[in-house]
N, C-alpha and C positions, 0 to 999 in steps of 0.2 A: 105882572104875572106872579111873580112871588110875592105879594102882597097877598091875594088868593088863595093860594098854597096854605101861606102861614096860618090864613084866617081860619080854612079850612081843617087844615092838620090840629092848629091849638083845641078848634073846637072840639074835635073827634075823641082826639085820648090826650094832649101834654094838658094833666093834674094839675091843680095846685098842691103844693108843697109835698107831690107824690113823683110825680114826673118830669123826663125833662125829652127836651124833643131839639136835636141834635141836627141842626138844617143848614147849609152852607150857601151862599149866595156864589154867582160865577165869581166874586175873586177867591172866592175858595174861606173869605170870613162866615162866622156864623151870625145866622141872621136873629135877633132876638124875637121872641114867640109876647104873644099877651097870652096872660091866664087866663083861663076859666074857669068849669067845672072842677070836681075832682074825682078822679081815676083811683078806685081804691080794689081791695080785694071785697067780691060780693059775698053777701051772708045766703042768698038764693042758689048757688055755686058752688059749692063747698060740700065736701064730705060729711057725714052722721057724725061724727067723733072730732071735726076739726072745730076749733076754736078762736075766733077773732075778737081782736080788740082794741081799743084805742081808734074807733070810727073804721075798722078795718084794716088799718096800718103796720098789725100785728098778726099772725098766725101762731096759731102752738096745736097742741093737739098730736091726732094722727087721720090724715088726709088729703086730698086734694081741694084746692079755692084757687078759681079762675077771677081774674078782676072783671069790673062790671063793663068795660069797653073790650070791643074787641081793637088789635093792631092796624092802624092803618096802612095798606102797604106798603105805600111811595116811601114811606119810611116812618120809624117807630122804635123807641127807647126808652128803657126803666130800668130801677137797681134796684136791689133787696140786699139787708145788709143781714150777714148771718150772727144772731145775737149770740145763741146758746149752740155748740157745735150735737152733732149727731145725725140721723141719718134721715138726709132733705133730698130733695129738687129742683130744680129753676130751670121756667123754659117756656117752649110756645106751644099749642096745644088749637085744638078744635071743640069748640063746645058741647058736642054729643059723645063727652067722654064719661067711665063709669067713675066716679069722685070718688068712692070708697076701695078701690082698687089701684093701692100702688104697690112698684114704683110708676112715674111715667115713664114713659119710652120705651113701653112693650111693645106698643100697637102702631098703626099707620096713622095715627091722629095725633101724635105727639112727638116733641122735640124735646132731649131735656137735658142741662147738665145737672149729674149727681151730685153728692159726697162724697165718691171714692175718684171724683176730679174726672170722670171721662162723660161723656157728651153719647146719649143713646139715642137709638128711635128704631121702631119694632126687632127690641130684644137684641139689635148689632151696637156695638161699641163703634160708633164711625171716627172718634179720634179722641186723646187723652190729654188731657194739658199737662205742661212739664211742670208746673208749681202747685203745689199740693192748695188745696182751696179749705181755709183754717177759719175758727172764730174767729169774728170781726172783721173779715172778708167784706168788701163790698163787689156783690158781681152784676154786672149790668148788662143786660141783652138789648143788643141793634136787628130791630129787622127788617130788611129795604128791599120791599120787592118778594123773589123766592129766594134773598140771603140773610141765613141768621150769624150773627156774628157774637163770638164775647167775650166780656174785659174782666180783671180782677184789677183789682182796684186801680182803675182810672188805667192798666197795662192793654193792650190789646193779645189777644191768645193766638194773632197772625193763623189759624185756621177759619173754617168757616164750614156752614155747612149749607148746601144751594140746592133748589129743585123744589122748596116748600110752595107749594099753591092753597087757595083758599082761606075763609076767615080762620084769621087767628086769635087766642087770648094768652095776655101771660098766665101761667101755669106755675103754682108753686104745691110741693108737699111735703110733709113733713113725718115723720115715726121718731119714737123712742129718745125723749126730750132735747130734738130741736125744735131751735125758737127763730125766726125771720123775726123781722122789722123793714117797714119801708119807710127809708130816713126821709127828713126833711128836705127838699132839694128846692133850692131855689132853680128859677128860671133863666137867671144871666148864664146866657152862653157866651 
């Protein structure tokens, strides 16, 4: 049965050297994934003014860029590591959103943690993390099912936010010189 899973999951969205897919067997080890594809930020998805680069791996600009898969939901993980500090996003989102309109987490179609460290979605602040989220942050969102979860570096933020339904994409954006990167990640879990 897990053999399946993995097949399926690896296929859908865990990237090469973009992704990593975070899957536990019953002893509670994590089961290693094969690679595929790669899961990047789309150039088709993306705001008028954002800019990608380095095969997509990069964002700058100012905009929204949704990646070219969506989350699978049985569960789904990615990191974005914050290069240049200034005022970002990261999160999950629904692809019929407006790109050139941020921040996210105005609307009923998006999930997002900011810059000023707190976690929105239509315009409410649903919780703040107690560690300020700085250059060179790496923050990675889990999301299994209708639960989003998220870590700064490698710490879990023990919040969570539940109830999300339907396709999801990761969601990043960016104003007034921040810079994202989405690091190298190998696949051993």
């Amino acid at each position: 049965m897990f053999q399946n899973v993995n097949n399926t999951i690896s296929s859908l969205f865990c990237g090469c050297n973009c992704f990593r897919w975070p899957l536990r067997n019953r002893t509670g080890r994590y089961v290693r994934l094969k690679t595929l594809d790669t899961v990047t930020l789309n150039e088709n998805q993306m705001g008028i003014n954002c800019v990608l680069v380095k095969s997509g791996r990069r964002l700058c600009g100012s905009g929204i860029a949704l990646a070219n898969a969506p989350l699978l939901q049985e569960k789904s993980y990615f990191e974005i590591k914050i290069q240049t500090d200034g005022i970002w996003g990261v999160g999950i989102s629904q692809e019929d959103i407006n790109l050139d309109q941020v921040p996210l987490g105005e609307d009923e179609k998006s999930w997002v943690l900011r810059s000023d460290s707190r976690v929105y979605h239509k315009g409410d602040v649903l919780f703040s993390l107690k560690e300020r989220v700085e250059e060179g942050d790496i923050i990675s969102i889990a999301y299994d099912q209708v639960e989003l979860s998220i870590f700064i570096n490698g710490n879990s933020m023990s919040q969570s936010v539940n109830g999300i339904k339907g396709e999801m994409f990761p969601a990043l954006y960016v104003l007034h010189k921040a810079f994202f990167i989405i690091p190298n990640c190998d696949t051993k879990l």
